[in-house]
C-alpha positions in Angstrom: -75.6 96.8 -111.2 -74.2 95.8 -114.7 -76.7 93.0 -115.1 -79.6 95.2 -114.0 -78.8 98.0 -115.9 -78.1 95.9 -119.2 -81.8 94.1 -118.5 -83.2 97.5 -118.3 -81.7 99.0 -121.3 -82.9 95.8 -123.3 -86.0 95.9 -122.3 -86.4 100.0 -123.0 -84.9 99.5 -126.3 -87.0 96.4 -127.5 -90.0 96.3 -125.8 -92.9 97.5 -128.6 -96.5 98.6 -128.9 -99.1 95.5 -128.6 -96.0 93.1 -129.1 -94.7 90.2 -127.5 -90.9 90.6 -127.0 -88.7 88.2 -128.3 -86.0 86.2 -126.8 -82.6 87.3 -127.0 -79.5 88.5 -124.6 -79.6 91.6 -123.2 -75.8 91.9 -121.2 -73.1 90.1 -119.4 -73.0 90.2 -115.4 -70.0 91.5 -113.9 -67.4 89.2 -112.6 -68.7 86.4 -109.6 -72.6 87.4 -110.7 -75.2 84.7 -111.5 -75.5 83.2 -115.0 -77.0 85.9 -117.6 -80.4 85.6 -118.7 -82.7 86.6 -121.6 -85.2 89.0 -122.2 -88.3 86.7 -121.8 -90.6 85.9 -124.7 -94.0 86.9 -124.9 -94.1 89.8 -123.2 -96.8 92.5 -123.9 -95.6 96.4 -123.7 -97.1 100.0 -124.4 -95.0 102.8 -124.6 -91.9 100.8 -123.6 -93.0 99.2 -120.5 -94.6 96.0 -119.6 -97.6 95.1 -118.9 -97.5 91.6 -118.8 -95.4 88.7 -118.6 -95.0 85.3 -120.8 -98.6 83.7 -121.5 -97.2 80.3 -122.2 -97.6 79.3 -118.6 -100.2 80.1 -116.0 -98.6 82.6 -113.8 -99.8 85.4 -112.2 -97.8 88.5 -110.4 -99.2 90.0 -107.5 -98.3 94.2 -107.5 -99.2 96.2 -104.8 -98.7 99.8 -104.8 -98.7 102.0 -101.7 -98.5 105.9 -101.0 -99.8 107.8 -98.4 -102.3 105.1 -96.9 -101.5 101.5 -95.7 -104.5 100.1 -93.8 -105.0 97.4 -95.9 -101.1 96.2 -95.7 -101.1 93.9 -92.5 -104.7 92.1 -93.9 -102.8 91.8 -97.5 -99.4 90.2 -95.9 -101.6 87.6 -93.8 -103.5 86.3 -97.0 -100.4 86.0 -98.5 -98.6 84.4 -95.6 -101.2 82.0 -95.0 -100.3 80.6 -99.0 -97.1 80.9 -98.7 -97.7 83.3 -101.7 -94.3 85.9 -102.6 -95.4 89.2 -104.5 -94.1 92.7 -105.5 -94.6 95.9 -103.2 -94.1 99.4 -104.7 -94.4 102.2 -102.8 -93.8 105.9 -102.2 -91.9 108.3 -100.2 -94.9 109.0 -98.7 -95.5 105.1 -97.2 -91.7 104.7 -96.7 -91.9 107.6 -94.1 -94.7 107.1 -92.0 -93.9 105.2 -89.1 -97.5 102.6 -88.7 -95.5 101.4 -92.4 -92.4 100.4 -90.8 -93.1 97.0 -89.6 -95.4 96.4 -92.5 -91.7 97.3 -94.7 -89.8 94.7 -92.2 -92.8 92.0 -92.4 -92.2 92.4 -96.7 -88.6 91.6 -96.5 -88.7 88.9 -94.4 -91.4 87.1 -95.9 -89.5 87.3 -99.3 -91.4 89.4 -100.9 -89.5 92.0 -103.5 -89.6 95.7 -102.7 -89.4 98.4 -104.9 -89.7 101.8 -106.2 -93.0 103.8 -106.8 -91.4 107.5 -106.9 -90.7 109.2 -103.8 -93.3 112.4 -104.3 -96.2 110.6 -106.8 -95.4 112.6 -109.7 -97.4 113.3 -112.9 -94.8 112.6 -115.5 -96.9 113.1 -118.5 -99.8 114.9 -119.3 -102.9 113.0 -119.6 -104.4 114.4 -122.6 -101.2 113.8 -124.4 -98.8 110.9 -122.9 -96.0 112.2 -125.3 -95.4 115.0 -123.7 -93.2 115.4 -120.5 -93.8 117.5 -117.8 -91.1 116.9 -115.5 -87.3 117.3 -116.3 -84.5 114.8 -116.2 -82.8 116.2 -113.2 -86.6 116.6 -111.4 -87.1 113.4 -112.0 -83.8 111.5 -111.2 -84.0 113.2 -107.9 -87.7 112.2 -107.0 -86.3 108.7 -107.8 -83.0 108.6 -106.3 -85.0 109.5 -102.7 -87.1 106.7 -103.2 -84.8 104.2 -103.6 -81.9 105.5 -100.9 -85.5 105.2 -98.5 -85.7 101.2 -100.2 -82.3 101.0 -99.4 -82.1 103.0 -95.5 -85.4 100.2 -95.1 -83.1 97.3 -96.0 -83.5 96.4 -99.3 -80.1 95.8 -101.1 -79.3 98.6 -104.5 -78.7 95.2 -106.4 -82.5 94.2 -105.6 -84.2 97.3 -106.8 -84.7 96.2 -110.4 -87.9 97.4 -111.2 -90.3 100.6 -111.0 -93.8 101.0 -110.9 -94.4 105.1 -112.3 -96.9 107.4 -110.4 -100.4 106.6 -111.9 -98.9 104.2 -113.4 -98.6 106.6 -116.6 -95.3 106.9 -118.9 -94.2 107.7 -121.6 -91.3 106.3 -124.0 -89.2 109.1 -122.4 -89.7 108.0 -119.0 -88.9 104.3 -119.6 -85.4 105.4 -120.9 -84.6 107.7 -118.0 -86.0 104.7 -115.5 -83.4 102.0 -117.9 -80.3 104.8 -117.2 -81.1 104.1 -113.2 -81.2 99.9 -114.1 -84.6 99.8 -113.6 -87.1 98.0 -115.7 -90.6 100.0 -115.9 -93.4 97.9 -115.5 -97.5 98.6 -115.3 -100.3 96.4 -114.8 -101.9 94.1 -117.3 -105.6 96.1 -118.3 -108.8 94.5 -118.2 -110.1 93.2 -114.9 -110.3 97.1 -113.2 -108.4 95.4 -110.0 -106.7 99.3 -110.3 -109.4 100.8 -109.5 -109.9 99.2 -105.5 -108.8 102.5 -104.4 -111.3 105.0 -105.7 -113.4 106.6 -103.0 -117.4 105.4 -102.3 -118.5 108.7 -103.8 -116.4 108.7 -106.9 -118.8 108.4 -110.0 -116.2 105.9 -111.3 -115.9 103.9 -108.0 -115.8 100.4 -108.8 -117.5 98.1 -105.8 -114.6 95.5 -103.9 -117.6 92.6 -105.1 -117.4 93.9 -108.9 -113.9 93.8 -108.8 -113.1 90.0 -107.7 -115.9 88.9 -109.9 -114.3 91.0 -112.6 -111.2 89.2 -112.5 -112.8 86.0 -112.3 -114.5 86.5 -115.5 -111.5 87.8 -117.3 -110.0 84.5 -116.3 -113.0 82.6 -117.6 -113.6 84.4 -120.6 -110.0 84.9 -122.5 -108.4 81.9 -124.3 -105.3 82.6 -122.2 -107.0 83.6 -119.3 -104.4 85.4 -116.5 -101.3 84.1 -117.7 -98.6 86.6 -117.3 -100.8 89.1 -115.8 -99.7 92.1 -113.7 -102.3 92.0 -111.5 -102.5 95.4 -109.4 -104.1 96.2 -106.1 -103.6 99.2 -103.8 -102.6 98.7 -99.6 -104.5 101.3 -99.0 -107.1 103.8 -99.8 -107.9 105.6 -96.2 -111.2 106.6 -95.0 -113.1 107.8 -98.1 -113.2 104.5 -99.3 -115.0 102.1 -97.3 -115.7 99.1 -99.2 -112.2 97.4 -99.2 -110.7 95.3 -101.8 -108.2 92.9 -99.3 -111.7 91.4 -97.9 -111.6 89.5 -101.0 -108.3 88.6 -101.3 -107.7 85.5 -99.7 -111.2 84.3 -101.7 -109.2 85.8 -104.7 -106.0 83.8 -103.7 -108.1 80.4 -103.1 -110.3 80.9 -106.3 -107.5 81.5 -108.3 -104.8 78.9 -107.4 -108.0 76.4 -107.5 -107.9 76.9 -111.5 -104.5 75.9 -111.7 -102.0 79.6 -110.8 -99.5 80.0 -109.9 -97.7 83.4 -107.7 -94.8 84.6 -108.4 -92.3 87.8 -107.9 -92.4 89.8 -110.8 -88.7 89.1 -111.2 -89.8 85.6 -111.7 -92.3 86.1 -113.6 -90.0 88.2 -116.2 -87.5 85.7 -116.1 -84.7 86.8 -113.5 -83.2 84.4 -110.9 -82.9 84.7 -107.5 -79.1 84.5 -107.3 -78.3 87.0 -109.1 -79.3 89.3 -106.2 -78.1 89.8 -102.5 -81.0 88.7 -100.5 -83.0 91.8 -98.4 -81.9 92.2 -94.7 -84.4 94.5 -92.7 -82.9 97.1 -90.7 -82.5 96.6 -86.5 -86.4 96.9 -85.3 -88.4 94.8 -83.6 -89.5 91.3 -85.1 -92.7 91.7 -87.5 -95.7 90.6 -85.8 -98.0 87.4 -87.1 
């Protein structure tokens, strides 16, 4: 908890505006621990959390994010089984709870995948015409969070592996990232610019975003920037229920292929940021029975 909590608080207390962090120690691992690391360079950060990794290598981070629908998350863990492909799964009280989710939550952990916190009742923390200011309390939203992570932890995922937290709508404020660092948690969003976030809106939605539009978006991000995906955060949703027809994992393993065919790489976000896997107890799922293929 030391090591996490030490990453977290360097990363809330360093991580500016537009800015690539630097390089530098953030804390010393309790006794028997793994070998500290550094706060990796090159990071890019609004409002105190990330929002994408080092661009010096071609790496990509896979985030999925998951509340009250999950019909997409047995398609999604295929793709990524078939590649032997780990990601990052955050989700809510709401998917924790429902039992279709629970050998979807097994299937994650044994396939290696990390699993972590999305808030356990999807709260607005700030309000959206002005990010600054805070609309929850301390104590509201400690307890939101501390539900979702004894659920993460009653699912099977060690305390020690719940290092980093997704927010609701993935909007924060410099607030919020400090009370997330007090919990050892690093806040994290996705990297902007290829609308992959927006796979969940409904067919009628005037801002609804077509699955196609989406993969050919993120191909042309690729194409177009000097550093193309490196580092990116790229987010996707395991579910969107009925009112959205037109579903973004029918691209995904075409995304996967087209993707690793220019030269990426997939990696955990704790990877991705720099963290190794010893330092960690690996995830045990619960008694249950044995995911399905």
């Amino acid at each position: 908890m030391l090591l996490t909590l030490g990453l977290a608080t360097a990363l809330a207390g360093g991580c500016r505006d537009g800015q690539r962090m630097r390089a530098g120690p953030f804390g010393q691992p309790p006794v028997g621990a793994g070998s500290p690391t550094s706060v990796p360079a090159g990071c890019t950060c609004e409002h105190g959390g990330i929002l994408r990794g080092p661009r010096d290598r071609k790496r990509i981070a896979l985030v999925f994010t998951g509340g009250g629908h999950g019909e997409s998350t047995p398609v999604i863990l295929d793709e990524l089984r078939a590649r032997n492909i780990k990601a990052s799964f955050f989700v809510t009280g709401d998917y924790l709870r429902q039992p279709v989710h629970q050998p979807y939550l097994r299937r994650m952990i044994v396939d290696g995948h990390d699993l972590g916190p999305h808030s356990d009742a999807h709260l607005l923390y700030c309000a959206w015409e002005d990010r600054r200011r805070t609309l929850i309390t301390h104590d509201q939203f400690d307890a939101d969070l501390t539900r979702n992570i004894d659920d993460l932890v009653a699912t099977g995922v060690p305390r020690a592996a719940i290092r980093f937290f997704i927010p609701p709508f993935e909007w924060y404020n410099e607030t919020i990232v400090g009370w997330a660092a007090q919990r050892g948690l690093v806040l994290i969003s996705f990297t902007p610019g290829t609308r992959s976030n927006a796979d969940y809106l409904p067919d009628a939605d005037p801002r609804f975003v077509s699955s196609q539009a989406i993969y050919r978006g993120i191909l042309d991000r690729e194409a177009r920037e000097p550093d193309g995906l490196n580092g990116f955060l790229l987010l996707l949703h395991l579910g969107t229920g009925p009112r959205r027809t037109d579903k973004m994992h029918r691209f995904l393993g075409r995304l996967l292929d087209d993707l690793t065919g220019r030269g990426y790489a997939f990696v955990r976000v704790d990877e991705l940021l720099g963290l190794v896997a010893n330092e960690v107890t690996t995830s045990q799922p619960p008694a249950g029975p044995a995911p399905s293929d």
